[in-house]
N, C-alpha and C positions, 0 to 999 in steps of 0.2 A: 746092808748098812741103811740105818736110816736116815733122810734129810730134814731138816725143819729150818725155817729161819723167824726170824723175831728184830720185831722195831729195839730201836738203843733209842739213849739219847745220849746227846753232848753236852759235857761241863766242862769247858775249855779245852781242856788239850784231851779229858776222859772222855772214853765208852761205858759209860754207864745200862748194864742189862736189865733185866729182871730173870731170877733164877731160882732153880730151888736145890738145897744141899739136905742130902740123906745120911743118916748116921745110925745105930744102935737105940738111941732114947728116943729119938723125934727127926723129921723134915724142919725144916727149917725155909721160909720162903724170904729173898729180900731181892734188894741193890748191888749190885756188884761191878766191879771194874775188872774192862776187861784189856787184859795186857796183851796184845797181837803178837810181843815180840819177846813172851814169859817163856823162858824153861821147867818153871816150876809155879805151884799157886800157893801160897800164903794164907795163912788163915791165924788168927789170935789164937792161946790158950786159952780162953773164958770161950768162942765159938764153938770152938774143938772139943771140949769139954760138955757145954750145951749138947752135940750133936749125941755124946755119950759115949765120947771117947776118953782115955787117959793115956798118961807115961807110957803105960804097962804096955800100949797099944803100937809103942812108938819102936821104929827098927834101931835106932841111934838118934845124938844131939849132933846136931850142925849148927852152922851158920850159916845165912843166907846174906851176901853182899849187893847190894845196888846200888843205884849214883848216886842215893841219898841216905845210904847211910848200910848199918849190917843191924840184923835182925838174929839173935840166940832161937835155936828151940829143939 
């Protein structure tokens, strides 16, 4: 296993990283939040898509619930 770690920074109550996401069309480098207490990661269709992903790609549609709200995808 490998170890690495990396500076955040705080935007109020966020962990904001720097990271990079890999996909079929391109990397992609940004900002991220990071949730300590996620069971899953979240990412838009338009990112998803960017990375060179589609539907076709997807196992099924869910729902995602949090204390602010539910997310389709």
């Amino acid at each position: 296993m490998t170890r690495s770690e990396t500076s955040f920074v705080h935007a109020g109550d966020l962990i904001i990283v720097k990271g990079r996401i890999s996909g079929p069309a391109q990397s992609i480098d940004g900002r991220f939040v990071l949730d300590t207490g996620a069971a899953m990661t979240t990412m838009t269709h338009e990112f998803v898509e960017a990375l060179g992903y589609s539907p076709r790609d997807g196992i099924r549609r869910t729902v995602v619930r949090t204390a602010i709200g539910s997310e389709e995808g």
